[in-house]
N, C-alpha and C positions, 0 to 999 in steps of 0.2 A: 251649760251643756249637761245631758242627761242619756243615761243607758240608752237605745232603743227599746220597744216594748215586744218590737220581732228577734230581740236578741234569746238563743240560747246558751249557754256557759257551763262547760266540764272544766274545773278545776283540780291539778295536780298540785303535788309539790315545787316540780318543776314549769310547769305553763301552765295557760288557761285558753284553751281553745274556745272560740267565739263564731257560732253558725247566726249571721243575719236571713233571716227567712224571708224579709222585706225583696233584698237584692241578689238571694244566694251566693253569698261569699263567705267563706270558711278563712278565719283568720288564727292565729297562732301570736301568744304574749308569753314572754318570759314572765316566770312567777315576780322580778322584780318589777317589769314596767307596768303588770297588773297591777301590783300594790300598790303601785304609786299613781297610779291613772283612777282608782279607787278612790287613794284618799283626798287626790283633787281635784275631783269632784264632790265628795262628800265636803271638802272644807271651802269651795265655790271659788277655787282656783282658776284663774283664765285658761282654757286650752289653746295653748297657739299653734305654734310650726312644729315638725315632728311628726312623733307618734299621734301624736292629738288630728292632727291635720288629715292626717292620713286616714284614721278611723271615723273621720268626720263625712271623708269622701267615700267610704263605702257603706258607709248608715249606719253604723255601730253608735255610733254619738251622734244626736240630733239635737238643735233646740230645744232650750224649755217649753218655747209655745208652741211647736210644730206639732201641728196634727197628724200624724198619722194617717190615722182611719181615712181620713178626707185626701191624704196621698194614694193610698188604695186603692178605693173607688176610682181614681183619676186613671190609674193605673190597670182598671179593669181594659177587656180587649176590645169593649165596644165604644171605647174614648178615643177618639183622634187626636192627643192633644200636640202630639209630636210626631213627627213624620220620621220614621227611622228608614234611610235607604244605604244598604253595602252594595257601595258600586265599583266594579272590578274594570277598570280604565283601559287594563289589558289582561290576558290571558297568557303572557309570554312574560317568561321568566329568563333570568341570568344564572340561576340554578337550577337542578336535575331533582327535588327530592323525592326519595323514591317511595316516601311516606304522603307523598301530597294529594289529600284527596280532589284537588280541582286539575290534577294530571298533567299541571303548567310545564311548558318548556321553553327554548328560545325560539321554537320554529311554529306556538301555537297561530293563530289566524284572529283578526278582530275584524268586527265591523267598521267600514270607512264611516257611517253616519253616527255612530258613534256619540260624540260630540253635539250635533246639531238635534237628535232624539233625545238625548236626556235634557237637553236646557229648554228644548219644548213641553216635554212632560212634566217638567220643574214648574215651566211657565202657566200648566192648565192644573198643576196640584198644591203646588206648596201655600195657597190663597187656605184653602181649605184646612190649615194648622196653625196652631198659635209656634210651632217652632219646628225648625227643622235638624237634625242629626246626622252627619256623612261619614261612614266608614269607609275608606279606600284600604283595598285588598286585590287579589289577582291569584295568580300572579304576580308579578313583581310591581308595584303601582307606580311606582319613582321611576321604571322604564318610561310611561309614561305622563310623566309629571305636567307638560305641559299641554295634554287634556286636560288633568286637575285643575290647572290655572283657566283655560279656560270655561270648563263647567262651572268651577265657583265665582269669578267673575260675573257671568252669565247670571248665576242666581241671587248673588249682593246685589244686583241691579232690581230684582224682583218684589224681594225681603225689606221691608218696613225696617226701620233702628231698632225697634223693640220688640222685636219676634224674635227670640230665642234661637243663636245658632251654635251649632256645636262639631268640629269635626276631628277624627283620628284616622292614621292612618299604621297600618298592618306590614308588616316591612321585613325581607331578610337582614335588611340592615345594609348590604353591599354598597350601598348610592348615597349614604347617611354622608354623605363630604360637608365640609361648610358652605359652600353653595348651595347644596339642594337643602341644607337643614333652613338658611334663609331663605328661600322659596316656600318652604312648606308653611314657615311663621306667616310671611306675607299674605299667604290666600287664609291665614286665622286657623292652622289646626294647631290643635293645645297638647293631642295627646300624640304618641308616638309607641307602638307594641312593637319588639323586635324579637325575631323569632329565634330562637338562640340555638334551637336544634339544627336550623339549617346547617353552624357550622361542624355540627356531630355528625349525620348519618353519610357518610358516602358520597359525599361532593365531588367530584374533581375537579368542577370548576370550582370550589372553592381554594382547594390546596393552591389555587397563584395567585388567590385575595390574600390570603394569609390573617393569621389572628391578632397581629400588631395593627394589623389595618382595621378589621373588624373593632377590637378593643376601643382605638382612637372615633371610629365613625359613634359611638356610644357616647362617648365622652364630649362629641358634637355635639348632639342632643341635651346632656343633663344639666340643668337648670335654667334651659335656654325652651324646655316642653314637656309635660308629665312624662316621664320616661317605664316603659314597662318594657319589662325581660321575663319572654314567653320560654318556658321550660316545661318538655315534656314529666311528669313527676319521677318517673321510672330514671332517668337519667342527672336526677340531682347528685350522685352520689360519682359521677363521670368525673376524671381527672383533668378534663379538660373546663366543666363548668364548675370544679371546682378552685381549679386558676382565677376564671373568670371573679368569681368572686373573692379572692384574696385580691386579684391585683385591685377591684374597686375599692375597697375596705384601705386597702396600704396608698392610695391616693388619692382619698378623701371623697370618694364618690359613692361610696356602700353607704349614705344616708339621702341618696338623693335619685334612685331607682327603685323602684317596685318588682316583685318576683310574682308572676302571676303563675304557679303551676298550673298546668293540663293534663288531658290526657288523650293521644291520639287515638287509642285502640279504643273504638265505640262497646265492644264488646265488655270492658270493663265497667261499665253504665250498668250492666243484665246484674253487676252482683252487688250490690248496694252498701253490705255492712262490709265486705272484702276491701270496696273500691276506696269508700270513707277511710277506714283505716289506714290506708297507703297514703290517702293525702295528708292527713294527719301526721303519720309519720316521716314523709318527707319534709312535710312545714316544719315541724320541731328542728331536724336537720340544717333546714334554711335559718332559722333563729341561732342555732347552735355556731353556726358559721360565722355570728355577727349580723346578719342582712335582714335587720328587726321589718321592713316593709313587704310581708309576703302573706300570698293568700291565694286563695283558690276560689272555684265558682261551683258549689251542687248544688244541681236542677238538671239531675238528666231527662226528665220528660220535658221537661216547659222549658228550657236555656236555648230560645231559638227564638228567630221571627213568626213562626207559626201561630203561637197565641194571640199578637195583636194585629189589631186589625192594619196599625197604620206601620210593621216592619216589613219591608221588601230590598230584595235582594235581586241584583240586577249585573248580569254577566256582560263579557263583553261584546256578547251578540246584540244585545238589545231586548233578550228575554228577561221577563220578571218572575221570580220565584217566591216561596215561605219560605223554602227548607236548602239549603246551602248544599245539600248532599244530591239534591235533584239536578244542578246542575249538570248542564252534555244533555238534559234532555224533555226535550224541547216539550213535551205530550206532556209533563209534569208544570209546565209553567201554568201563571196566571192572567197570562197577557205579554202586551210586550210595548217598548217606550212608544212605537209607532202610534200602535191600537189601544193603548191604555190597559187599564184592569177589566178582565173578563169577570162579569159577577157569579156565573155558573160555576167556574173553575173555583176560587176563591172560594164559596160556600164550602166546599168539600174539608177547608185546613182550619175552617172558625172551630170556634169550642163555646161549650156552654155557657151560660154566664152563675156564676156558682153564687155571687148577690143576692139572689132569693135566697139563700139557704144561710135564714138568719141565725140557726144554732151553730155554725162556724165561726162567727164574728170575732170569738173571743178566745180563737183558738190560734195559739203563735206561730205555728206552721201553717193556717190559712192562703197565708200567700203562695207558698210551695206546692200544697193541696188543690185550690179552685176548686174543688169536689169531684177530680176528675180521677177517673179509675184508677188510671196507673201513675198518677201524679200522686195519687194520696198512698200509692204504696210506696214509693219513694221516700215520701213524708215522713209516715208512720214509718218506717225503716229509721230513719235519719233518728226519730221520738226515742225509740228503739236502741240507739248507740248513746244516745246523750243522754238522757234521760233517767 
């Protein structure tokens, strides 16, 4: 194993903050696991399970022989090579939040065809990719889990052995029982995000789930699915997630969950060297706690389906979208599972292709960049704090 080449690195006395530009993920190392992740590598020590593993999976560490540059290119937005679809099964939720931008409740409406239009549109697109990718989100997606069941059924029937399949699902966590945690193995999803603020802001139907319940539905999942624990960054320092994370640490489970900080308020994206620095400093926070597997994603221009050609996002009307925020409205979509992709509408959300612009090649925020106006001042921001 070796560095990435997208890697950058601000080193302290106490940690070593590591921005992959490849993947936009901002990670956080104590100065000891740095040291030691250094030297073995330098002494050509195996990286197994752990730390190693974990940095392996967000491209911090890659192969000796891995190419890069040739991941890149693959990765530009005029390459189909993976079909990325968030598909929201439902729009009705068993929580109220009042921070949710898709305005879910228990009384939202879904389409009845539902079902029978995405395993069609499946059937007339997924031929067209060497692999396909399924985020379930909502809403609450486990409300309905057995649409899941049935769409991906539907599409194993379609899908070759050796086309690449990948699925996660987006989750308040409420539904996580042992039941539906084996349901969700069975139809093949590997990762599991649960959103941990749901039980912070103003639930009241949370208050008769309660957090012993919550806690245990967590503990379903870990080491039974990638496990990621969504945290808005502004609330890492809550007495409530900071339970959360003692009681995992004191029974043996703080090694085997991932902290992905966010951040809901978009407006926080407008200030670039403000925002960086808060994630930073809540990451160090999360290390400090113990909970060595945490990390963040900056890319606030491009950290969306809009860049590529082949990410669509699909409500539970049956409209298709780029931008997750467009949802509720319909004039904004690309099409819909009936009618397929409109190529008139879709022109409008492509972007350049920055590949001609061979004096970038060599430049490590490239990927961040694309040569795109407000992408490269993000960039150059980000150049800017690290640097």
């Amino acid at each position: 194993m070796v560095f990435s080449r997208f890697n950058i690195f601000e080193d302290s006395q106490e940690y070593s903050v590591v921005f992959n530009t490849f993947n936009k993920v901002v990670t956080v190392l104590s100065d000891q696991d740095s040291q030691k992740l250094r030297l073995d590598l330098k002494s050509k020590v195996s990286i197994g399970e752990g730390l190693g593993k974990f940095l392996v999976e967000k491209g911090v560490l890659i192969s000796k022989d891995e190419d890069e540059l040739q991941k890149l290119m693959q990765k530009n937005h005029n390459n189909k090579d993976i079909l990325n679809l968030y598909l929201v099964p439902t729009n009705k939720c068993n929580l109220n939040c009042r921070y949710c931008f898709m305005k879910s409740n228990p009384s939202c409406s879904d389409s009845a065809d539902l079902v029978s239009d995405t395993v069609e549109f499946l059937k007339d697109n997924v031929h067209k990719y060497n692999g396909i990718n399924i985020v379930w989100f909502g809403g609450e997606p486990l409300l309905a889990i057995d649409k899941m069941e049935e769409i991906t059924s539907a599409l194993k029937n379609e899908i070759e052995q050796n086309i690449f399949y990948s699925s996660t699902v987006i989750t308040n966590g409420v539904l996580l029982d042992q039941a539906n945690v084996l349901r969700l193995q069975e139809i093949g999803v590997k990762r599991v995000q649960i959103v941990v603020d749901c039980m912070l802001l103003g639930n009241d139907e949370y208050s008769s789930f309660g957090y012993e319940k919550f806690y245990s539905n967590i503990k379903n999942v870990c080491g039974k699915m990638e496990t990621i624990l969504r945290v808005d960054y502004e609330n890492i320092e809550r007495a409530e997630v900071k339970s959360l994370f003692e009681d995992l640490i004191k029974s043996g489970y703080g090694d085997k969950v991932q902290i992905y900080l966010s951040s809901r308020n978009g407006a926080e994206l407008s200030r670039a060297r403000e925002y960086f620095d808060s994630i930073i400093h809540a990451l160090k926070k999360v290390v400090a706690m113990g909970m060595k597997y945490a990390y963040s994603v900056y890319n606030p221009s491009l950290a969306c389906a809009v860049v590529y050609d082949g990410h669509y996002i699909v409500d539970s009307c049956g409209n298709i979208y780029k931008c997750a925020l467009q949802i509720g409205k319909p004039q904004e979509s690309v099409g819909t599972l009936k009618e397929g992709i409109e190529e008139d509408r879709l022109s409008k959300w492509q972007l350049m292709n920055a590949f001609t612009e061979t004096s970038c090649m060599s430049c490590s925020i490239y990927d961040t960049c694309k040569n795109n106006k407000d992408a490269k001042r993000w960039g150059l921001g980000l150049v800017n704090i690290l640097v």
